[in-house]
Structure formats: structure tokens, C-alpha cells
FIZA-41646 format. One record per residue (C-alpha): z, y, x; residue in one letter. Coordinates in Angstrom, 1 decimal, decimal comma, padded with zeros to 4 digits, m for minus. Layout:
<rs>
Z:Y:X:A
...
</rs>
This chain:
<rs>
000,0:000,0:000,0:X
m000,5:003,4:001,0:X
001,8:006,7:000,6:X
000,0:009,2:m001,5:X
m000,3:012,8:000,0:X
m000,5:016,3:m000,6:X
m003,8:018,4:m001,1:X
m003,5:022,4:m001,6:X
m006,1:025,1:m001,2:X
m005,7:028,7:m002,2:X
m007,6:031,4:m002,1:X
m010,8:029,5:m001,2:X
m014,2:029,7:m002,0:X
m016,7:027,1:m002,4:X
m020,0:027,1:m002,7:X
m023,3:025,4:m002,4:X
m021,9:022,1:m001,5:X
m024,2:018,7:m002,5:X
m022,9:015,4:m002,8:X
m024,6:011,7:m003,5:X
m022,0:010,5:m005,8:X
m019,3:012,0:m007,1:X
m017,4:015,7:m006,8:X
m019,3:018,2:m005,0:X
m016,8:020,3:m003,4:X
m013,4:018,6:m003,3:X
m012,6:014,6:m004,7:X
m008,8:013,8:m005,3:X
m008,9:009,5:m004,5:X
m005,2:008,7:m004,2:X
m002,8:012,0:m003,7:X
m001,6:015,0:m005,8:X
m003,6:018,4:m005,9:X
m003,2:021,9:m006,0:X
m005,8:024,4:m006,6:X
m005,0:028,1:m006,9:X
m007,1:031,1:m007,4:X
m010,4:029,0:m006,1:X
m013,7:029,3:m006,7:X
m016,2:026,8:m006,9:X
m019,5:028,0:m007,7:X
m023,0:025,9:m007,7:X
m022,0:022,6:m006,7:X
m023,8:019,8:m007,5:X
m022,7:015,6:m007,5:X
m025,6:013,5:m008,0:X
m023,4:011,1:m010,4:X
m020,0:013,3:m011,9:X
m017,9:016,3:m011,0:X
m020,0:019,1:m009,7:X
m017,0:020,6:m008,2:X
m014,0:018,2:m008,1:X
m012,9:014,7:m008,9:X
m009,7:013,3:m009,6:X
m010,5:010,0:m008,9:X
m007,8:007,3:m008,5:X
m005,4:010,8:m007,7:X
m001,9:011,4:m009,0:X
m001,4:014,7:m010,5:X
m004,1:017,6:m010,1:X
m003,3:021,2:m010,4:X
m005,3:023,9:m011,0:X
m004,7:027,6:m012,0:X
m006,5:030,4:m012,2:X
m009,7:028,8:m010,7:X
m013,6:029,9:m011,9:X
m016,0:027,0:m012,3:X
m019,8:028,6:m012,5:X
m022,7:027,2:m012,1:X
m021,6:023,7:m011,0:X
m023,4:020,6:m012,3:X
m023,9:016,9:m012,3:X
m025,5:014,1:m013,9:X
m022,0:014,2:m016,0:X
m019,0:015,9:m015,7:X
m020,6:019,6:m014,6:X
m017,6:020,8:m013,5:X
m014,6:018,6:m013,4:X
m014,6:014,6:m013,2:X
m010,5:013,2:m014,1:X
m010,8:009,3:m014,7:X
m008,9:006,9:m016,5:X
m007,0:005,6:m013,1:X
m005,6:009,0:m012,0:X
m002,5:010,1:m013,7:X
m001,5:013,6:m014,7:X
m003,8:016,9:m014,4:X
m002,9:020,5:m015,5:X
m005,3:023,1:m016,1:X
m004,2:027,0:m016,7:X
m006,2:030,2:m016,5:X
m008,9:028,6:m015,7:X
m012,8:030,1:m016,4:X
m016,2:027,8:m017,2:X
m018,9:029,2:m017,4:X
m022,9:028,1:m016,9:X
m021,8:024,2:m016,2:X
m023,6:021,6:m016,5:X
m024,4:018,0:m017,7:X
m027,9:017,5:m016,6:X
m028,8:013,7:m017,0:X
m030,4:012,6:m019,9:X
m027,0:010,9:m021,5:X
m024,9:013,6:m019,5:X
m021,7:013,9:m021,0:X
m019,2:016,8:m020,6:X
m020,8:019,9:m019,5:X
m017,6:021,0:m018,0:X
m015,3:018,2:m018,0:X
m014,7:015,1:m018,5:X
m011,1:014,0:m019,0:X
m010,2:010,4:m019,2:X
m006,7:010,7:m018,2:X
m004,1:012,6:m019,4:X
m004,7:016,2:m019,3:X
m003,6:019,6:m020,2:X
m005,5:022,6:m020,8:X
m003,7:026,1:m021,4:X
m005,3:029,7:m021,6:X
m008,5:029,0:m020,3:X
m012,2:030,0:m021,4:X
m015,1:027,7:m021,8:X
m019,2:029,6:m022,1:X
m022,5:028,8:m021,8:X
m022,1:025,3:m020,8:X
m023,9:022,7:m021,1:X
m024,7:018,7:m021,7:X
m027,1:016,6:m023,1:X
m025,4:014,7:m025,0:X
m021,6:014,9:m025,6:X
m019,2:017,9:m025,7:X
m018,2:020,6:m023,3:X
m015,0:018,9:m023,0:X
m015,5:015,2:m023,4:X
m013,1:012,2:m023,2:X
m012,8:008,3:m024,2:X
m009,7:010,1:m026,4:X
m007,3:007,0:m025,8:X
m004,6:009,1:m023,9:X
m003,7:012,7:m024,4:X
m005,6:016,1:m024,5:X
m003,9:019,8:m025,1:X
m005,9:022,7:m025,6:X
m003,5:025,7:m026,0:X
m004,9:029,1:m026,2:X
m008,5:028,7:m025,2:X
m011,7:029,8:m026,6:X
m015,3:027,9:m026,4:X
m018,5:029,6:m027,3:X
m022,1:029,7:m026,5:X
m022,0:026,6:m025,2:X
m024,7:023,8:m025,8:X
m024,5:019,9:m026,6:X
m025,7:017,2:m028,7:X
m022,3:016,3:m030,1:X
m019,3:018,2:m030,3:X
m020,0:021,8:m028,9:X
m016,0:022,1:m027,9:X
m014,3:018,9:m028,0:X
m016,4:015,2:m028,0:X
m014,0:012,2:m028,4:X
m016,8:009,8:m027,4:X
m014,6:006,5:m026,6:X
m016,6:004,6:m030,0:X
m015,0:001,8:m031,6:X
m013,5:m000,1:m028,8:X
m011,0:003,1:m028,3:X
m008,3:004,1:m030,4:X
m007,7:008,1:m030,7:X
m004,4:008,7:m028,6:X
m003,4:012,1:m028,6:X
m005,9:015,9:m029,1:X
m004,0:018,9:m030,0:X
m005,6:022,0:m030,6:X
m003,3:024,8:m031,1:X
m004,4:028,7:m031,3:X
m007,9:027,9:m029,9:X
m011,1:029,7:m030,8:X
m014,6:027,8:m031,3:X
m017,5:029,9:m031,9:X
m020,8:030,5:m031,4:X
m021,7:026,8:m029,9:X
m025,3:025,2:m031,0:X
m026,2:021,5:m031,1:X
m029,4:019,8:m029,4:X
m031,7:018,1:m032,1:X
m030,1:015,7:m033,9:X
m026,8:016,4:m033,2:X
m023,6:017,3:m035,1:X
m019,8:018,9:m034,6:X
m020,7:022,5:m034,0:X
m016,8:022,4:m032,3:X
m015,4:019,2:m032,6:X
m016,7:015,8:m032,9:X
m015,6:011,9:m032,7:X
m016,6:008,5:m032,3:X
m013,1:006,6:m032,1:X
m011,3:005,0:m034,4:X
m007,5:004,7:m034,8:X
m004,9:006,5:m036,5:X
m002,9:008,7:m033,6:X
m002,4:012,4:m033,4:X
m005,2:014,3:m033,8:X
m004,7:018,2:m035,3:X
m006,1:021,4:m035,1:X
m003,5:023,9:m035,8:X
m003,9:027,8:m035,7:X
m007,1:028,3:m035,0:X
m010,4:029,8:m035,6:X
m013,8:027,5:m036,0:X
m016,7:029,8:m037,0:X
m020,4:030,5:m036,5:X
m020,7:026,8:m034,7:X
m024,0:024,6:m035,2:X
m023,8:022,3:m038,2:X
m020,1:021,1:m039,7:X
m017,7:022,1:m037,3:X
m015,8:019,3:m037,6:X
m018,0:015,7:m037,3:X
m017,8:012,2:m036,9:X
m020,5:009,5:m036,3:X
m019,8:007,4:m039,1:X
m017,0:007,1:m042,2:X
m013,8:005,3:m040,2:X
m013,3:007,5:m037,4:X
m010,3:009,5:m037,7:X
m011,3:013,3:m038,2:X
m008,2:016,0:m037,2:X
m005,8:017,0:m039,5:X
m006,6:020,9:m040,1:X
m003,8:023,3:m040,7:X
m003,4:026,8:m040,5:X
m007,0:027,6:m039,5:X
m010,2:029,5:m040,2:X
m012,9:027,0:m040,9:X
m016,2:027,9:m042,0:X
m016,6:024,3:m043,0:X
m015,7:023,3:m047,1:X
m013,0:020,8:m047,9:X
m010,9:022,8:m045,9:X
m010,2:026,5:m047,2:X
m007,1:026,5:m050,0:X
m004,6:023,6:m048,1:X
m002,5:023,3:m045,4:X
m002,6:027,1:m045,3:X
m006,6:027,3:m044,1:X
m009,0:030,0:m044,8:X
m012,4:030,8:m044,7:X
m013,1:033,6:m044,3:X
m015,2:036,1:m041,7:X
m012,9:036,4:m038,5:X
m014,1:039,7:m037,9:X
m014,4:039,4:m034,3:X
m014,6:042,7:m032,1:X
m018,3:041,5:m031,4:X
m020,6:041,4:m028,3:X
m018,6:038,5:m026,5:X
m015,3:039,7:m027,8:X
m013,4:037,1:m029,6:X
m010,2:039,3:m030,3:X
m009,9:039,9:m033,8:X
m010,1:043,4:m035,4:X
m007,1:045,2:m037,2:X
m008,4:044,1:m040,9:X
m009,0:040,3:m039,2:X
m008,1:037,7:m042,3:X
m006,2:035,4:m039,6:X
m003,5:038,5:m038,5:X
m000,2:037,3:m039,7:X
m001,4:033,8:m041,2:X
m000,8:031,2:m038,5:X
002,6:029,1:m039,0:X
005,0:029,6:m036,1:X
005,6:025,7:m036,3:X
004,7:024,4:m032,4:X
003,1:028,2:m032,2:X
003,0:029,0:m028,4:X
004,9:032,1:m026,8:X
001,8:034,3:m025,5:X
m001,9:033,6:m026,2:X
m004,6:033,4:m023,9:X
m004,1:037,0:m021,8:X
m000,6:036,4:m021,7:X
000,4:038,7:m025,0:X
003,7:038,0:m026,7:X
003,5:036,0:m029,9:X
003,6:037,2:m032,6:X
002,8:040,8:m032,7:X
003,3:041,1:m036,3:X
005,0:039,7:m038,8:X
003,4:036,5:m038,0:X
001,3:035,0:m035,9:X
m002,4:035,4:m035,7:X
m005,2:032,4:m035,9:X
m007,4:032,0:m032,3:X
m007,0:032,1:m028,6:X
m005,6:036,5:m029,1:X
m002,9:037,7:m030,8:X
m003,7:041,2:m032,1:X
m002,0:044,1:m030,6:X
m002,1:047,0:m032,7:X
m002,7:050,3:m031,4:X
000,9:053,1:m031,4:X
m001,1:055,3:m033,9:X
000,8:055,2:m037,4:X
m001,6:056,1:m040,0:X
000,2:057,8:m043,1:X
m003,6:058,1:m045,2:X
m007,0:057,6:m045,4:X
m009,3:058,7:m048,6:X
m013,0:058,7:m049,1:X
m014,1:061,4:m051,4:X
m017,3:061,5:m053,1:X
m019,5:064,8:m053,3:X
m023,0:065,7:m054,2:X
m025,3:064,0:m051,6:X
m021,8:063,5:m049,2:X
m018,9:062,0:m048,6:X
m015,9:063,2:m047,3:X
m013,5:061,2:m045,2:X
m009,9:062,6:m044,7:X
m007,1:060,9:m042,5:X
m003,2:062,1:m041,5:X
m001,5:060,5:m039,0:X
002,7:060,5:m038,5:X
002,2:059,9:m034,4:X
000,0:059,1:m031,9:X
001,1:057,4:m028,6:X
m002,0:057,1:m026,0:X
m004,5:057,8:m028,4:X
m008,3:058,1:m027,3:X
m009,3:058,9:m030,9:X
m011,6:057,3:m033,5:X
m015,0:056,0:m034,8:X
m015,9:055,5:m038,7:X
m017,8:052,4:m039,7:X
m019,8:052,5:m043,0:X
m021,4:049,5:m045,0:X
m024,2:049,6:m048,1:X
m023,3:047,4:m051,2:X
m023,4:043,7:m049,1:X
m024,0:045,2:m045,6:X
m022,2:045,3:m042,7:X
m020,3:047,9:m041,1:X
m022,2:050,4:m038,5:X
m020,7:052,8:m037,2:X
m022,2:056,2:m038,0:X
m020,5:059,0:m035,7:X
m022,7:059,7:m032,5:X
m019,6:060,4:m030,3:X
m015,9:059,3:m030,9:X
m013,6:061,8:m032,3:X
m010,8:063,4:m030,1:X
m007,2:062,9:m030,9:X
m005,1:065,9:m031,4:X
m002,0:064,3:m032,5:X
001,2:063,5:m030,5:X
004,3:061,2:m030,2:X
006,4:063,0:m032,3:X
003,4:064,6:m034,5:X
000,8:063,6:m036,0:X
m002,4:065,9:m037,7:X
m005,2:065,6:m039,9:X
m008,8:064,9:m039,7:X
m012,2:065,1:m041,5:X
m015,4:064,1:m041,8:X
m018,4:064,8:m043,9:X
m020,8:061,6:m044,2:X
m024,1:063,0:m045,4:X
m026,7:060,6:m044,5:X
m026,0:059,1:m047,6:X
m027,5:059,2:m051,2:X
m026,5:059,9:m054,9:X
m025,2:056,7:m057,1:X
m025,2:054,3:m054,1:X
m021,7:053,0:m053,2:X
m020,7:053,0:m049,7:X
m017,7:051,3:m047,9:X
m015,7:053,2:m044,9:X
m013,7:051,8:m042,3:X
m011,7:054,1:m039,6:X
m010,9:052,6:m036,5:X
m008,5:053,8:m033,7:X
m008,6:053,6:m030,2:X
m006,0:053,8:m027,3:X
m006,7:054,5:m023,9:X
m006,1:050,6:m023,0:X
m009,2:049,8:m025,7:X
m007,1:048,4:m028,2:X
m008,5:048,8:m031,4:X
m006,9:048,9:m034,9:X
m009,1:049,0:m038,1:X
m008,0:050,7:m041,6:X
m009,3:050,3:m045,0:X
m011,6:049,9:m046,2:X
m012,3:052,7:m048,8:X
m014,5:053,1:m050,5:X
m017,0:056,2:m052,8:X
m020,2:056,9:m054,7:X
m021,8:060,5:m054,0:X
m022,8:062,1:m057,1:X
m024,1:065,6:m058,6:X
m020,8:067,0:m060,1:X
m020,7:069,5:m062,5:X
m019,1:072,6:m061,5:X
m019,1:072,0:m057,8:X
m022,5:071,9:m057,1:X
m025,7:070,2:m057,1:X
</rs>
């Protein structure tokens, strides 16, 4: 027998490395490994783990390490198999791996082992055939606070429990993580989670948000596989929305790439705080208001304290008043207006200076007249601090109109 040892690199940086079989940078075949702060960019294993293995290892470690552009035939980024033990994953980025062999599984991992997954961000990877993420799923997986999107697959554009029938589900958790945006290859199916085991283990989805995935977002390859039990979470998916305290409803993401939900978000306040975690994926307390939010961020809202907002109708105009009671590091604000089923655009050319203070607030106008008589708009005012946090209000809403005795 042989005494396992000790592997830690900090601070490093690799790149370009090639190997002929497995883990293009750095394979883990019998000790315990520590990776902080690395970087492992465009690294390629002929067979899996572009950038590391954790072969037969003991425990792997890795925190705050950035995985891009590293690929394999599966496995793009990270290869942990069945015979190693432990691994730990925290603050971690993936972005642009890849699976690239015909049946290439896992675009940016594959976990057979035990593993845990906190706080980290998976986008734009990719695989050919199953998940981002992709296990056997007969021994444990936790993904705390993390978000997938863009990414591409044939099955499962998160999560792809692809064991089959021989493998019974051991344990998935997914707690406070945000799927979105993730397509499917022809033919495929589980826009954010999908699975081919059977069995009867723990398998939930609690406090999150799946929405604007390819196909259902939760799939299975046949009628026997266990799906998740859903709770808590904004699933654009039916069979879900009215039980177990799940929604569906529009997120209302920030937008561009920015999965942090805006101030008039339908998740703010509506996750259980049942197994909740303490901070979400930047590291914010939770909760920030009366309850915790659905998704990987917990909404912060701005120190401006909003006493009214009113939307007044006119001939050919609107007018738009506000009072605030304080401002604390306030930029100032934008309005957002939306036609009868529209969205919300926002319609001031530059944004509009604060003038308010800690221990005073002021008032504000302002005239929409790029609008016409007997059409209803919607208004939304948003604020801004000088850290970009963003809180919406309202929305209100009027319908211009001639009005006799005021003008016409």
C-alpha cells in the first residue's frame, strides 16, 4: 500500500496544456488536492478532464478557480470518478467548456463521486449529449447558490443524471440555484434538469428559479425515473405552479447576462427559509427582506425610501410625480414604460439626478409626451445607488385624454 499525499497550487496559471488520456493540466490519482485562485484556460484531454482529474484521489479542493475554454472528448472541464472520495467546489467560474465527442458527456464536469458545489457559475458550455453537469447520480451532488445559463446539450442543459436503469438516484439537492437560458441539441429534452435513473432517494429542487430553458425544464427518458420533488421555485414548466409554494411567473431578471432579480421580482420574499443558505452566490446575507428570495441572488434593495409615486393623465401627456422620505447614496432614476401587453423600455434619454439626502427627501416630475390619447400605458420608476443596485416601483399606471377645461 501506499501513503497518499498532498497536492496544493495557488495562484497558478495554466494554459495550453495537451494530454492523450485524461486531465489536461493537473490529474489527482491517489492524494488530496488543493486548488486556489487557479486558472486553467484551454486545455484539452484526448479522453476526459480538459483541465483536472480526480482519478482514484482522496478529497479535491477547489476555490475560486476559472475554468474557460477547456475541453475533452468528455468531461470539458473537470473529470471526478467513482473511486476517488470527496471533492469540494466553491466560487468557482465555467465558462466556454467543452464536451466535444460525439457521446461527450458533461461539458464542464463530470461527477461520479461525491461532490459539492457552492456559489459558482456555469455559461456557455457545452456537450453533445448529456448535461453541463453530469453524473451516474448514485452518490451525492449539492448545488448551493449557482446559476447555469446559455449553455448547450442534448439532455439536461444544468444537471443530467445519466446513470439509466442499473443506478439508483442517491442524493441531488438543488437549493437557491438559477437555470436559464440553456437550449437543447435536436432531439433532446430537460432545458435544466434531466434523468435517466431510477430509484427513490433524495432528489429536490428547493428555492430556485427554472425559466426561459429549451423544452420542459424538468425531463426524464421514460415514465419510472424519479423526477425531483419541486418546492418553493419559479418554474416555467405546468404541473408545478400552485403547490409546494411554486410560482410561475416572469423572474424579471435585470437582463443582458444579469440574473439578479429586479425590485418588483415575483420570487423577493417567497422562498422558505427551511435548509435556506446564509448568503447567496456574491456572498449577500440572507434574507434581505422579510424572506428570502428564489435564485442564486438575494435582492438588496437600494437606501432610497419612496413615500409616492402617481401617474397622471393629460391631454396628449402623462405626468409622473415621485416624493422620496431619504436618500442614502443615490445616483438617481430612470422610468420604464410599457403599451397594453408590451414590455417595459425605458423612455428617459439620460438618468435623472438625485437631489434628495439622508435625512430629506424631495420631489420629482416628469412629463411623458411621446404618448397618444385613449391608449393606456404602464410606468415603472426605478432607483439607482452608486453601487448599481437597483430597486423598481410600481407599476402605475394612466390613459391621456382631451379634458374639458384643461385643454385640448
Amino acid at each position: 500500500s501506499s501513503t497518499a499525499g498532498y497536492l496544493t497550487a495557488e495562484n497558478c496559471i495554466f494554459t495550453s496544456n495537451y494530454s492523450f488520456k485524461h486531465a489536461g493540466a493537473i490529474l489527482n490519482d491517489s492524494g488530496n488536492i488543493t486548488l486556489n485562485k487557479c486558472t486553467f484556460t484551454k486545455n484539452t484531454a484526448v479522453n476526459m478532464g480538459g483541465a483536472v482529474g480526480n482519478n482514484y484521489g482522496a478529497i479535491m479542493t477547489l476555490t475560486n478557480c476559472i475554468f474557460s475554454e477547456n475541453s475533452a472528448g468528455s468531461a470539458g472541464a473537470i473529470y471526478i470518478r467513482s473511486n476517488s472520495v470527496n471533492s469540494i467546489i466553491t466560487d468557482c467560474t465555467f465558462s466556454k467548456n467543452s464536451a466535444t465527442s460525439a457521446s461527450g458527456d458533461g461539458g464542464a464536469i463530470i461527477g461520479d463521486q461525491n461532490v459539492t458545489i457552492t456559489r459558482c457559475t456555469f455559461d456557455q458550455n457545452s456537450s453533445n449529449r448529456n448535461g453541463i453537469f453530469a453524473s451516474t447520480g448514485d452518490r451525492s451532488a449539492v448545488f448551493t447558490n449557482c446559476v447555469f445559463s446559455k449553455n448547450s446539450t442534448q439532455f439536461g442543459g444544468g444537471i443530467c443524471l445519466n446513470g439509466g436503469g442499473t443506478y439508483t438516484t442517491g442524493t441531488l439537492k438543488v437549493m437557491n440555484c438559477t437555470f436559464t437560458g440553456n437550449t437543447l441539441l435536436s432531439g433532446g429534452a430537460g432545458g435544466a434538469i434531466y434523468t435517466k435513473n431510477n430509484g427513490t432517494s433524495v432528489f429536490t429542487v428547493t428555492n430556485s428559479v427554472l425559466w426561459g430553458n429549451g423544452g420542459n425544464a424538468i425531463d426524464r427518458s421514460g415514465t419510472t425515473q424519479l423526477l425531483p420533488t419541486v418546492s418553493y421555485t419559479d418554474i416555467d414548466q405546468t404541473g408545478y405552479a400552485g403547490s409546494n409554494g411554486n410560482i410561475n411567473q416572469d423572474p424579471l431578471f435585470i437582463g443582458s447576462g444579469d440574473y439578479h432579480l429586479q425590485g418588483t421580482s415575483p420570487c423577493i420574499d417567497t422562498a422558505t427559509s427551511s435548509g435556506a443558505p446564509l448568503d447567496d452566490l456574491e456572498g449577500t446575507t440572507r434574507p434581505q427582506g422579510s424572506g428570502y428570495d428564489m435564485g442564486a441572488y438575494e435582492m438588496t434593495p437600494t437606501l432610497i425610501e419612496l413615500s409616492s409615486f402617481t401617474a397622471t393623465p393629460s391631454n396628449g401627456k402623462v405626468i409622473l410625480k415621485w416624493s422620496t422620505a431619504s436618500e442614502i447614496d443615490n445616483a438617481g432614476f430612470n422610468i420604464y414604460r410599457a403599451e397594453a401587453g408590451g414590455e417595459f423600455v425605458k423612455i428617459n434619454a439620460e438618468i435623472i439626478p438625485a437631489k434628495g439626502s439622508s435625512t430629506g427627501g424631495t420631489s420629482y416630475e416628469f412629463v411623458d409626451e411621446d404618448v397618444k390619447n385613449r391608449e393606456t400605458y404602464s410606468y415603472k420608476l426605478e432607483d439607482i445607488d452608486f453601487n448599481g443596485t437597483r430597486t423598481f416601483h410600481g407599476p402605475e399606471s394612466a390613459t391621456p385624454r382631451w379634458i374639458f377645461g384643461i385643454g385640448k
